[in-house]
C-alpha positions as CSV (number, residue, x, y, z in Angstrom):
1,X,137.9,-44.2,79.4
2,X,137.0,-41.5,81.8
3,X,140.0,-42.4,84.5
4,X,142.6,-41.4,81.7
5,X,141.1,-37.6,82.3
6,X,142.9,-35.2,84.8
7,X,140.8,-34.7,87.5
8,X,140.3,-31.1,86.4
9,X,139.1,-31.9,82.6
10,X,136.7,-34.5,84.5
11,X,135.2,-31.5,86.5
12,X,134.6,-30.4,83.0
13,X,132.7,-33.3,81.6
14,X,130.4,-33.6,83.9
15,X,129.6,-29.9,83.1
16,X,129.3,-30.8,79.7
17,X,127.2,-33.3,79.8
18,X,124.4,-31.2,81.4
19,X,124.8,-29.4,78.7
20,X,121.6,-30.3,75.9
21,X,122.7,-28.1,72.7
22,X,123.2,-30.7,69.2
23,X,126.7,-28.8,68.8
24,X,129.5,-27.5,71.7
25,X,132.4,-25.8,70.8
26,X,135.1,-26.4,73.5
27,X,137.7,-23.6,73.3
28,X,140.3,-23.0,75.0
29,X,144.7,-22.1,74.4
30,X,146.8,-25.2,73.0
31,X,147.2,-28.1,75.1
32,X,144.7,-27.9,77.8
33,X,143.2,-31.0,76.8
34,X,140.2,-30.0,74.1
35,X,140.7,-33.2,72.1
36,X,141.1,-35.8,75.5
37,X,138.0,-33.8,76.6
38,X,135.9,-33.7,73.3
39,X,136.4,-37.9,72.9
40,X,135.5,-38.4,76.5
41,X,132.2,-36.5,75.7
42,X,131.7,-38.3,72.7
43,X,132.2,-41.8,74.5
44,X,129.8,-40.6,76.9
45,X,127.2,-39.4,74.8
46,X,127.3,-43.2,73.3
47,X,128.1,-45.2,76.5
48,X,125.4,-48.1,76.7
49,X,125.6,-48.2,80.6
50,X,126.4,-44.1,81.3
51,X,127.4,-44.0,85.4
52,X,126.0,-41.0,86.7
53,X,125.9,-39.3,83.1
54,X,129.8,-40.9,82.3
55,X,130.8,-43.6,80.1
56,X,131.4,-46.7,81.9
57,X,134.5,-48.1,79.8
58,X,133.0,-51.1,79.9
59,X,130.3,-51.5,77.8
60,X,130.5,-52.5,73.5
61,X,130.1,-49.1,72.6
62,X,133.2,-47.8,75.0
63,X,135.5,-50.3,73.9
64,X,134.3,-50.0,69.9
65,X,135.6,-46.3,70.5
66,X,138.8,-46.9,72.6
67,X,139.4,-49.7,69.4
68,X,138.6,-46.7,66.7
69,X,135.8,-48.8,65.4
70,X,132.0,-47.3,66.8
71,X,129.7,-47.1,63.7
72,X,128.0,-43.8,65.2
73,X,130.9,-41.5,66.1
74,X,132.9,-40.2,63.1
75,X,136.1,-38.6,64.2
76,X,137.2,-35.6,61.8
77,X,140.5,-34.7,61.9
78,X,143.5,-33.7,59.1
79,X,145.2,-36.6,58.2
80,X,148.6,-36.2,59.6
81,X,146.6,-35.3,63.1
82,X,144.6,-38.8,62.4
83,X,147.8,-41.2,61.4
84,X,149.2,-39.9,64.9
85,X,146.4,-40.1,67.1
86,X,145.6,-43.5,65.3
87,X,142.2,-43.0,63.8
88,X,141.7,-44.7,60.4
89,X,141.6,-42.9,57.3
90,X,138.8,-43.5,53.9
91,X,140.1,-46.3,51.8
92,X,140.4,-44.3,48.7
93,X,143.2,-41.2,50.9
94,X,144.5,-44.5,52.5
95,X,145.6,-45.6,48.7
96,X,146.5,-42.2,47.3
97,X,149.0,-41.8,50.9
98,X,150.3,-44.5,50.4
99,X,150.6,-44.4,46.5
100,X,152.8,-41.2,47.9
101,X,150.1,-39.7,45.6
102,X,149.3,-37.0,48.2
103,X,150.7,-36.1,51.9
104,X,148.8,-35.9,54.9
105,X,147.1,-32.7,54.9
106,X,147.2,-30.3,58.2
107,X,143.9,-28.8,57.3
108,X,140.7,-31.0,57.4
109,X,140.1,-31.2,53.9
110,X,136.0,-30.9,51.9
111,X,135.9,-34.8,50.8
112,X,136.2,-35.5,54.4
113,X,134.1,-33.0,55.7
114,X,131.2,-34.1,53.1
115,X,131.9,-37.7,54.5
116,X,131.1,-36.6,57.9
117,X,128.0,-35.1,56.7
118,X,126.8,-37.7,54.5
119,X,127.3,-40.3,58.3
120,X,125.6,-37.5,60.0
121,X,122.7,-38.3,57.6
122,X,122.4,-42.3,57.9
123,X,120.3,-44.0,60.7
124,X,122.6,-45.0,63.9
125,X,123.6,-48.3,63.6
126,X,123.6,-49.1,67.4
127,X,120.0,-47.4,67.9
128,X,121.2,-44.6,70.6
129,X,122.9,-40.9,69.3
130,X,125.2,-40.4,66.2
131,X,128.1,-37.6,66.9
132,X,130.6,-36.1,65.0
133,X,133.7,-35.2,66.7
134,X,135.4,-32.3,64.9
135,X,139.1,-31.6,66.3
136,X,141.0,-28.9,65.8
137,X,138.2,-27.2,64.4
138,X,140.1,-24.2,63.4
139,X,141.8,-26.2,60.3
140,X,138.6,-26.6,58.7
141,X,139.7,-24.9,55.2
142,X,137.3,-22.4,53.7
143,X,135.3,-25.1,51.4
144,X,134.8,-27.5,54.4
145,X,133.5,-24.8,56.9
146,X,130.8,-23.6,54.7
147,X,129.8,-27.2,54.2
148,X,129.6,-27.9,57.8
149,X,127.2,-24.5,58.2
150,X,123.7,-25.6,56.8
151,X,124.1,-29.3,59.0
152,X,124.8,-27.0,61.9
153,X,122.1,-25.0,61.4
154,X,119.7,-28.0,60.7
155,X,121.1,-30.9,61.9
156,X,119.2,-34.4,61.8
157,X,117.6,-35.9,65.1
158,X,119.7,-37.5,67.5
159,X,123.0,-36.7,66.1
160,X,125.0,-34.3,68.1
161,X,128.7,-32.5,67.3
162,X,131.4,-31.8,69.6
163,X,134.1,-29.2,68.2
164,X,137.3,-28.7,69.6
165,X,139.6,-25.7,69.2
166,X,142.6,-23.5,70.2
167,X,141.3,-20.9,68.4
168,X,138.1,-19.9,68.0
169,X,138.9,-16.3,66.5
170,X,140.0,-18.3,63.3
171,X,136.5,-19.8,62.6
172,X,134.1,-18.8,61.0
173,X,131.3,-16.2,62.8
174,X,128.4,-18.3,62.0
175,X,130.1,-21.6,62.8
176,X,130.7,-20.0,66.3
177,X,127.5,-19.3,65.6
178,X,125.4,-22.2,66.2
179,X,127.0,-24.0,68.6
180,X,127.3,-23.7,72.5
181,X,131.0,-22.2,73.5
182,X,132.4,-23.9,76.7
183,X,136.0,-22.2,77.5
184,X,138.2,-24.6,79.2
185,X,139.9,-23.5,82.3
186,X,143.7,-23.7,83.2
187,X,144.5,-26.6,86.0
188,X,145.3,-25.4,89.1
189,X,149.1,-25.9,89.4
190,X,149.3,-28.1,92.5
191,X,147.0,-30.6,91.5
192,X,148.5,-30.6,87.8
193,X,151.5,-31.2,89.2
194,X,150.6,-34.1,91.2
195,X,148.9,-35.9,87.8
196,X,152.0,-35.1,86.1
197,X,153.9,-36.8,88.7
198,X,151.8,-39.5,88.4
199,X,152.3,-40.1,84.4
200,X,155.6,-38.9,84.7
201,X,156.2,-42.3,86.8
202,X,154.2,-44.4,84.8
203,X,156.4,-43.5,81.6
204,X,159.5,-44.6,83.9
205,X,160.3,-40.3,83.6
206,X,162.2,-38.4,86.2
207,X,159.6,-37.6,89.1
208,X,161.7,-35.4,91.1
209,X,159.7,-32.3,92.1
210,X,162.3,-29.8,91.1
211,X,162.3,-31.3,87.4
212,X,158.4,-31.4,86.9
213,X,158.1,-28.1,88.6
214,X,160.9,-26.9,85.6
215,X,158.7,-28.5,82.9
216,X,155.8,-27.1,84.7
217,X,157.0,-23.5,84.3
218,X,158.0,-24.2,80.6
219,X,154.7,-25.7,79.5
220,X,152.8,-22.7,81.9
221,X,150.7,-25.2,83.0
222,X,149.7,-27.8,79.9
223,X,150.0,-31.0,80.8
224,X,151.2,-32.5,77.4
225,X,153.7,-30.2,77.0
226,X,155.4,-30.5,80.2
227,X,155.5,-34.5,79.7
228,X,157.4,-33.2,76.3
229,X,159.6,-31.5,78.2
230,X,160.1,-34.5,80.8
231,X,160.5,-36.8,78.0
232,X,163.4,-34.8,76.8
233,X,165.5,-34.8,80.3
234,X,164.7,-31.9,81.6
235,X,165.9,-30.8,84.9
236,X,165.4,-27.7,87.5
237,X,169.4,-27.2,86.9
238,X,169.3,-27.5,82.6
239,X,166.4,-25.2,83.4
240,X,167.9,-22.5,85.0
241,X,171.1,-22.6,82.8
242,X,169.0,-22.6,79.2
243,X,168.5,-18.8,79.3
244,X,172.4,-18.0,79.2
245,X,173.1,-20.8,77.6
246,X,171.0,-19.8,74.3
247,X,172.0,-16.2,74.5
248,X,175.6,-17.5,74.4
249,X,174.7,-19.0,71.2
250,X,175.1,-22.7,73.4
251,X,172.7,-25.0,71.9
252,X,174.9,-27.8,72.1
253,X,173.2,-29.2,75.0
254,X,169.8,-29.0,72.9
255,X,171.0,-30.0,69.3
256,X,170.0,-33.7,69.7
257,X,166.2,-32.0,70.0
258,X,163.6,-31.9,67.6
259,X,164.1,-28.7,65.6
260,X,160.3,-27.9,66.6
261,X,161.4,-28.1,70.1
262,X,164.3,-26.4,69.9
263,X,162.6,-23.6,68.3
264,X,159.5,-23.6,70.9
265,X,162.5,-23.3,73.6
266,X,163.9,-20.1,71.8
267,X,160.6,-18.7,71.6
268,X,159.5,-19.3,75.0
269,X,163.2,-17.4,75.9
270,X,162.7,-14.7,73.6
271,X,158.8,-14.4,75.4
272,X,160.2,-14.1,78.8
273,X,162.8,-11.4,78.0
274,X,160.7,-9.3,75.9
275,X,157.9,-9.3,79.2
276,X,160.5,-8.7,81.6
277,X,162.2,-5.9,79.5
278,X,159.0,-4.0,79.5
279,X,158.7,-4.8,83.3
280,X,156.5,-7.7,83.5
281,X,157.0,-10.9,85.5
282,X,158.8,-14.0,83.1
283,X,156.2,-16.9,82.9
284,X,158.6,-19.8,81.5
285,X,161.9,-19.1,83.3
286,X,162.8,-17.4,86.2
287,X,163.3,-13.8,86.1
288,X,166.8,-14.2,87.9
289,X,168.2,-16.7,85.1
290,X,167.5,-14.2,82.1
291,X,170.2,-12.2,80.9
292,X,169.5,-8.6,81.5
293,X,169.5,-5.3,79.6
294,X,168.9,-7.3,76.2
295,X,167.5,-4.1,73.8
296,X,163.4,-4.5,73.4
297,X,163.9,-3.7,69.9
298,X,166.3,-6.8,69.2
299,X,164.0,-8.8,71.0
300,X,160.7,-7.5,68.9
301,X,162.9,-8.8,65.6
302,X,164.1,-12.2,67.2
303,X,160.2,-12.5,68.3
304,X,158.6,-11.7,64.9
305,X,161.3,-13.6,63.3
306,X,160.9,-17.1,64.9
307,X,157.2,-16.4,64.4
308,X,158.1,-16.4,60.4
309,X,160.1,-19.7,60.8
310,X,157.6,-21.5,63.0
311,X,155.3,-21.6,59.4
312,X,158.3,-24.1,58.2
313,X,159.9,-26.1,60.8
314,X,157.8,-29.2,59.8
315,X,159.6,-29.0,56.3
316,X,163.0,-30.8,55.7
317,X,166.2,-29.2,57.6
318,X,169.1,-30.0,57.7
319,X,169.2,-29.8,61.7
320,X,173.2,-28.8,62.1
321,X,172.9,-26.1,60.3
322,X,169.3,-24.4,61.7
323,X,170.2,-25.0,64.8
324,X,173.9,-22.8,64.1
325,X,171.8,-20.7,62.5
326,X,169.4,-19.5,65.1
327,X,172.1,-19.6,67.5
328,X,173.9,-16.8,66.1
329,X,170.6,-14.7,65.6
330,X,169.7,-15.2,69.3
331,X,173.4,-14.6,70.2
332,X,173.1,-11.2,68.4
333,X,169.2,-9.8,69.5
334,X,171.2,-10.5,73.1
335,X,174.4,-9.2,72.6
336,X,173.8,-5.8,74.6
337,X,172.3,-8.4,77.1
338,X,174.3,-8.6,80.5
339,X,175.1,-11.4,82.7
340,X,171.8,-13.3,84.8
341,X,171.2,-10.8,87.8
342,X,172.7,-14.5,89.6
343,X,173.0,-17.8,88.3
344,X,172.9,-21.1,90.1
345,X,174.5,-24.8,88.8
């Protein structure tokens, strides 16, 4: 299981696993691999034949957690997050989901916080640890935080809980609390770029340098992102058109996308303008393909704005019309905005 791990998240894991606190909270921005990370600790933690403190991938207990099926670890996640990432869900929110008696719930709800707490209780059914994997923890609502505190505080021999985050600010004090914080460094750029040439070509993707050096600069650095932007078709030329392109009101070329990734692109444009208006360097695009003069103001609006619609772009669009939509907003917070200082095909 480990070998699926960049080697920098690996450096990582063996740092956790020196670690001896019953609860680590692994923190860090979105997308640096908290989640990958927190189940590779997990597996390890359980691994019947550890290697040097890793799992071995081949003993029962790794493949009863690559199958979703290990007795002792109890993966808490909101449902939606669990349906993707293929975990199984209670019998009795299985019924009501599909009885369309409920949707999947973004925030990890009480009932299945109590059911973590009520496994963390029971004897381990394989004789070694019990843990309780808890990702992201930061959509823990209100009720299921508190729940969690006093099991935390107290929690029964041998079991152990790994919490993963992208923002810690949003739990609660005491939760930070009681458990050991391990902030997850960025990968350094030319050895991510190397592993993401290397999935790139497994997934049959474009491994030109120039393209994964584009996605690169667009995902600053996450390594899931930047195979989202592969996966789309994303080139070093695309790249350096999309600024002029959206403040032209152009989406054309993206209107095929996801409306969640079309709006992540306008906000990573409106980002980079708004640093480099205020004299900063540009961290997704480069400075020379952004349109310049745009007003700071305009760009403070488009900014908050986007902000306000990326609450709702999970809910049903109708995607001709967003996407016209936003164009013409990001057309006007950049009409002032003159031409790229150069541009290049």
């Amino acid at each position: 299981m480990n070998e699926t791990l960049p080697p920098w998240l690996m450096r990582e894991l063996d740092v956790l696993l020196a670690q001896r606190g019953h609860a680590l909270l692994l923190d860090g921005p979105a997308g640096l691999g908290q989640y990958a990370l927190a189940l590779a600790l997990a597996t390890a933690w359980l691994c019947e034949a550890p290697r040097q403190g890793r799992a071995c991938g081949g003993c029962p207990s790794c493949h009863a957690v690559q199958a979703r099926t290990h007795p002792d670890l109890f993966v808490l996640l909101p449902e939606a997050l669990a349906l993707e990432l293929g975990w199984p869900l209670d019998p009795l929110t299985q019924e009501r989901l599909e009885r369309k008696e409920i949707k999947p719930s973004r925030q990890i709800r009480v009932e299945a916080t109590r059911a973590a707490l009520a496994f963390a209780q029971t004897t381990s059914a394989r004789g070694r640890a019990k843990v309780v994997l808890i990702h992201p923890a930061e959509r823990l609502n209100a009720e299921s935080a508190n729940a969690l505190l006093k099991t935390l505080e107290e929690p029964p021999p041998a079991v152990r809980f790994v919490l993963a985050t992208q923002a810690a600010h949003a739990l609660l004090p005491t939760i930070r609390s009681r458990c050991q914080r391990h902030a997850l460094g960025w990968p350094p750029e030319q050895e991510g770029l190397a592993w993401l040439q290397q999935v790139a070509a497994q997934e049959g993707l474009t491994a030109q340098p120039d393209a994964l050096m584009a996605c690169w600069r667009l995902a600053a650095g996450r390594l899931d992102e930047a195979l989202a932007w592969a996966r789309l078709g994303m080139d070093a030329a695309l790249w350096r058109r999309l600024p002029r392109l959206l403040a032209d009101a152009d989406l054309e070329v993206v209107a095929d996308w996801p409306l969640p990734r079309q709006l992540t692109l306008l906000m990573l444009l409106c980002h980079d303008a708004l640093v480099q208006a205020h004299g900063g360097t540009p961290r997704h695009f480069e400075a020379a393909a952004l349109p310049a003069g745009a007003d700071p103001a305009r760009l403070a609006a488009l900014w908050r704005a986007l902000q306000q619609a990326q609450r709702s772009i999970e809910h049903p669009h109708q995607a001709a019309l967003w996407t016209a939509a936003w164009a013409e907003r990001v057309r006007a917070a950049f009409a002032a905005a003159g031409p790229a200082l150069h541009s290049r095909a």
